[in-house]
C-alpha positions as CSV (number, residue, x, y, z in Angstrom):
1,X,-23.6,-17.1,18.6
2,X,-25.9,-13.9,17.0
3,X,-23.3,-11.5,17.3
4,X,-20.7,-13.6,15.3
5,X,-23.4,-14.7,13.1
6,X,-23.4,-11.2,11.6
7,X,-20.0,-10.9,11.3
8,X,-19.3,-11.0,7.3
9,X,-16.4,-13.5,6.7
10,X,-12.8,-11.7,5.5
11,X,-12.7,-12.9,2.3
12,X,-9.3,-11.1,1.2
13,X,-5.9,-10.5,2.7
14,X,-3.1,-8.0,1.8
15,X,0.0,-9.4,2.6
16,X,2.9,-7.0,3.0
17,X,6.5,-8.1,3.6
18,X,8.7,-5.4,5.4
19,X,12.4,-4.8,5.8
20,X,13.5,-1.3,7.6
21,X,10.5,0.3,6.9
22,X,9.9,2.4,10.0
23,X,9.8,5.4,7.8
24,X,6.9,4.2,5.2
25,X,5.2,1.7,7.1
26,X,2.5,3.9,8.7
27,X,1.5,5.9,5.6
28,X,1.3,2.5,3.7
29,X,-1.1,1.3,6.7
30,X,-3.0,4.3,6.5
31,X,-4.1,4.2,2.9
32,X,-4.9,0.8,3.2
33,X,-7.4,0.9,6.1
34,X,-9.2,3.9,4.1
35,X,-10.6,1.7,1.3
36,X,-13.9,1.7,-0.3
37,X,-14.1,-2.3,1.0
38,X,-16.1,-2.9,3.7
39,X,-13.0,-3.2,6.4
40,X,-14.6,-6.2,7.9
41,X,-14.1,-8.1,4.5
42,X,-10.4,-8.0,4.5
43,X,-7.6,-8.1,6.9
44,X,-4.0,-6.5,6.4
45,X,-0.8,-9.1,7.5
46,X,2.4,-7.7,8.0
47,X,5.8,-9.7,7.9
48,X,8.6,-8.1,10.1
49,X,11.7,-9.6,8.1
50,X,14.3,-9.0,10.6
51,X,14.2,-5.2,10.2
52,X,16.8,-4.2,12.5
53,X,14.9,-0.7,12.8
54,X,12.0,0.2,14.8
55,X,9.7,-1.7,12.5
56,X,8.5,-4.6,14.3
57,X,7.5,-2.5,17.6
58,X,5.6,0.3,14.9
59,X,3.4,-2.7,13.0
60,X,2.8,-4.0,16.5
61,X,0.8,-0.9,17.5
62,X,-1.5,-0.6,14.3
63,X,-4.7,-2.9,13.5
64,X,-3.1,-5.6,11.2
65,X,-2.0,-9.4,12.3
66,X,2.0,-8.6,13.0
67,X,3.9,-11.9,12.2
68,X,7.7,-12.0,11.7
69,X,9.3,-14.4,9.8
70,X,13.6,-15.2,10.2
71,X,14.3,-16.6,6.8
72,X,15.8,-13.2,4.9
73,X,14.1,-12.3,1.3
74,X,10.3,-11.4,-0.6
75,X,9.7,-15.2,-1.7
76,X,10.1,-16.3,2.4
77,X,8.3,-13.6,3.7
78,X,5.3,-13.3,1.4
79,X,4.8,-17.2,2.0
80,X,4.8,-16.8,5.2
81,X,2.4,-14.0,5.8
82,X,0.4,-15.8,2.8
83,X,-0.1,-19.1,5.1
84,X,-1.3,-16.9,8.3
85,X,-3.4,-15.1,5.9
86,X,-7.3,-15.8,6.4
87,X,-9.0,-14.8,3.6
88,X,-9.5,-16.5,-0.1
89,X,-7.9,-14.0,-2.2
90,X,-4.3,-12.6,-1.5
91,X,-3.5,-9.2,-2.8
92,X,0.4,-8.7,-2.8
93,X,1.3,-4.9,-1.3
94,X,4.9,-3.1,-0.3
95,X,5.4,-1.0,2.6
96,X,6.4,2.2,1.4
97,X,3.6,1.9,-1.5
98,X,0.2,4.6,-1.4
99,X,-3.2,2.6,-2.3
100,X,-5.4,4.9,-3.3
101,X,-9.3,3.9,-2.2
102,X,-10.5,1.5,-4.4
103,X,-7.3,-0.5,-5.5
104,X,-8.9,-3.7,-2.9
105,X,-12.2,-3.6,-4.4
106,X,-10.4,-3.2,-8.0
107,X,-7.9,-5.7,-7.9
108,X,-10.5,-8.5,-5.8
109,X,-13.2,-7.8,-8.4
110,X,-11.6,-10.1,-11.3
111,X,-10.9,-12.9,-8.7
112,X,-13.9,-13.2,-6.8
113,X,-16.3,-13.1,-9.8
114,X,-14.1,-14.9,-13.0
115,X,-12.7,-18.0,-12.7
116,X,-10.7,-18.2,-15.9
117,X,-8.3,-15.2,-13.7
118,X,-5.9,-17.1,-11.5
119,X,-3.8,-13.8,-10.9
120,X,-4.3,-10.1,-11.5
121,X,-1.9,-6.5,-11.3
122,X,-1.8,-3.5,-11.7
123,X,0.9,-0.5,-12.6
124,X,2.8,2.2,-10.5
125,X,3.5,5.7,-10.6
126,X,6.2,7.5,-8.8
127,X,5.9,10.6,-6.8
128,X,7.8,13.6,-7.9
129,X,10.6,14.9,-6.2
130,X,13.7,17.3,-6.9
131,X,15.3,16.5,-10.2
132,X,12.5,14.0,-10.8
133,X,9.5,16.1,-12.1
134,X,6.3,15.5,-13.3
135,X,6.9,15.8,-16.9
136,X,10.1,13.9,-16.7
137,X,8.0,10.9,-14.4
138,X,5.1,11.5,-16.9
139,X,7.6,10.2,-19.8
140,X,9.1,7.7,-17.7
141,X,5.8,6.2,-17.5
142,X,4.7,6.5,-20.9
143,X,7.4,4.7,-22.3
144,X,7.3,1.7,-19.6
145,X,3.3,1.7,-20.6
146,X,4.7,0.4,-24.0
147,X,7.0,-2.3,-22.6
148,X,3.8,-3.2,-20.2
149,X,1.3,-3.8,-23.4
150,X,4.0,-5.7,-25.5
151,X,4.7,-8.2,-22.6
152,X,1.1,-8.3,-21.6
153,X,1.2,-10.2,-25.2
154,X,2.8,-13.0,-24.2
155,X,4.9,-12.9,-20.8
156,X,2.4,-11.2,-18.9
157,X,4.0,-12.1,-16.1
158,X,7.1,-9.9,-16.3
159,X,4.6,-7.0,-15.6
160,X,3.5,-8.8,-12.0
161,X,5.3,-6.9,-9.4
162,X,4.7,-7.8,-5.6
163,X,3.6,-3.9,-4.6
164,X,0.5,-4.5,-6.4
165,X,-0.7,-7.8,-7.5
166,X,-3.6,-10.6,-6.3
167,X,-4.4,-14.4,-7.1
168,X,-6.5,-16.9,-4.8
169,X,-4.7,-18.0,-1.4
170,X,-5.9,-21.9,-2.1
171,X,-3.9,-22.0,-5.6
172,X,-1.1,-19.8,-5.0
173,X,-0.6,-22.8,-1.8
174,X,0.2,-25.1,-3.9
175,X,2.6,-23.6,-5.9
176,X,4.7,-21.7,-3.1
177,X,6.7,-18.3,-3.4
178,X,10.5,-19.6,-4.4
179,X,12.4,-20.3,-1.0
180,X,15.3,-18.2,-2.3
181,X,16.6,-14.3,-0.9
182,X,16.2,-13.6,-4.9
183,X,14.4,-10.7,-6.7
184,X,11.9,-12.1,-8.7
185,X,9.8,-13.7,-6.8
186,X,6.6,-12.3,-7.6
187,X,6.9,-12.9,-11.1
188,X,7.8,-16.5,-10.9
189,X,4.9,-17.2,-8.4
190,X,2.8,-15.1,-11.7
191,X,4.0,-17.6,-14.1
192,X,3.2,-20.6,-12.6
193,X,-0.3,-19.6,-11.5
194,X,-0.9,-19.6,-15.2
195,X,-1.6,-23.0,-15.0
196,X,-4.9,-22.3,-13.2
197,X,-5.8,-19.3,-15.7
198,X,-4.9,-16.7,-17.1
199,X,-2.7,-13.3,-15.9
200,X,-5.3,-9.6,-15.8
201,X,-4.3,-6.3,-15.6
202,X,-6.6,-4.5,-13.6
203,X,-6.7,-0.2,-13.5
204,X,-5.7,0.5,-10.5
205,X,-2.0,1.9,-10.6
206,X,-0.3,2.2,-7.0
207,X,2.2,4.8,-6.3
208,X,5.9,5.0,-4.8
209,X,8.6,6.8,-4.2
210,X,11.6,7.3,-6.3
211,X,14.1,5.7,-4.7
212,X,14.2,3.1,-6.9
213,X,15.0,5.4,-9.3
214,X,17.4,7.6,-7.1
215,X,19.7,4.5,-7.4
216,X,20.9,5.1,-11.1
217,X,21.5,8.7,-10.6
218,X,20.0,11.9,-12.3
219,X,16.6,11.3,-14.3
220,X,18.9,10.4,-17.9
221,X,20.6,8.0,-16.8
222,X,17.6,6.0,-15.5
223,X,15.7,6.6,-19.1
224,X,19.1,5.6,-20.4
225,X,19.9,2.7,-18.5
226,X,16.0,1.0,-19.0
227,X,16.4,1.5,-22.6
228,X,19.8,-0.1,-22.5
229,X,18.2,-2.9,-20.5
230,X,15.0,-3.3,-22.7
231,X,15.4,-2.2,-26.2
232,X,17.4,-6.1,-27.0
233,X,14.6,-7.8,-25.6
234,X,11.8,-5.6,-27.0
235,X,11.0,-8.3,-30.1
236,X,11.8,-11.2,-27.3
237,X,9.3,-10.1,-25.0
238,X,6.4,-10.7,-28.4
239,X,7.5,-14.4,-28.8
240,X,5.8,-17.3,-26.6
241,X,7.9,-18.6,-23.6
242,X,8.9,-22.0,-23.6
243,X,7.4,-23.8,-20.9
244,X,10.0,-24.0,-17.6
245,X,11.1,-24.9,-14.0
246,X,11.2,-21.8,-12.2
247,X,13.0,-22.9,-9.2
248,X,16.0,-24.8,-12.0
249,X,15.4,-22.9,-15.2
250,X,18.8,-20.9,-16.1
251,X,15.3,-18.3,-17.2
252,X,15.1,-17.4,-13.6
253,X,17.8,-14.9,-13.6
254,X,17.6,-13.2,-16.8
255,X,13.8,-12.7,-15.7
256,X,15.0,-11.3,-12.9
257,X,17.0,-9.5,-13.4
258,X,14.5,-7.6,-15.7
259,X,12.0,-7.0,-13.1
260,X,14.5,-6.1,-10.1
261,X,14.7,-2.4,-11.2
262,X,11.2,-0.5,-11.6
């Protein structure tokens, strides 16, 4: 009919998976409804992954497409909300993650207008909190900027993290998120999207909270524990990846286990 007729098509969905995250979910919701995208041109899915919280009954009650999905991890949860997901381009989002205004338009620009991009991120920031100050999250994130230009080089996909990254729904369907309850995911789903083009960074940095962070203890022994972590693989990350199996490769892990700590 007319009225439907005028109705612009959603051409993007953000696809969020969630696991006990009655606390954040809201806030995340929130940003992500104020966006300088016309709200008719995208839709927001949300994957209850048997939250054992109030999660499931709070996503029911806001304006996103509530889906649940039994199979435990990221990789089965953002493939399932990717394949009830409507629109052409998927843009990967976290639940307790702040989008500021622009980050759909940003990150949906590259996709929708350059075909050589198959997949697109961008960075985070923390928030501060006690013991985790701005200065001391200001140098955090100076020296990970370093780590994210030298694998930009030639693993760009290390730097793809699923709180803030985007590629085309048709595409990413044929590859598939990995099956497996394993960290990782995102980046593995990055890498082999690379054979449809290449990997973008876009400027449009997300933010979080620390918690992540809170894990390894007072602020030094996080900036301790990264450089432990990345300083033996800081010439590594410049050489060319040999071409791999994601799903077999003995790569997998050591890749993941790279990316499962922000």
């Amino acid at each position: 009919d007319s009225k439907s007729a005028n109705i612009a098509p959603v051409i993007g969905s953000v696809v969020i998976p969630a696991y006990n995250e009655e606390a954040n979910i809201e806030k995340t919701i929130a940003s992500l409804l104020d966006q300088t995208m016309p709200g008719e041109q995208y839709e927001i899915v949300v994957v209850d992954n048997n939250s054992p919280d109030g999660t499931w009954e709070i996503i029911n009650r806001l304006p996103v497409k509530a889906i649940q999905q039994p199979v435990q991890g990221a990789g089965p949860a953002r493939q399932k909300g990717m394949e009830a997901a409507s629109g052409i381009y998927i843009l990967n989002a976290d639940a307790d993650v702040f989008y500021p205004r622009e980050w759909i338009f940003k990150m949906s620009y590259p996709l929708i207008h350059y075909n050589h991009i198959s997949c697109v991120y961008s960075t985070h920031r923390f928030f501060p909190e006690p013991g985790y100050g701005p200065l001391k999250l200001y140098l955090l994130r100076k020296m990970r900027s370093v780590l994210v230009v030298l694998k930009s080089i030639n693993r760009p996909w290390l730097n793809c993290y699923g709180m803030s990254m985007g590629y085309r729904r048709e595409q990413a369907l044929k590859i598939g998120f990995d099956p497996r309850n394993y960290r990782g995911e995102d980046g593995r789903l990055a890498y082999d999207l690379q054979r449809f083009g290449k990997i973008h960074r876009v400027n449009a940095p997300v933010y979080t909270h620390v918690r992540t962070l809170k894990k390894d203890g007072r602020m030094l022994y996080v900036v301790a524990k990264r450089l432990r972590r990345e300083l033996p693989n800081l010439l590594d990350n410049l050489r060319r990846r040999k071409d791999h199996d994601t799903r077999t490769s003995t790569n997998v892990a050591s890749s993941a286990k790279n990316k499962a700590e922000k």
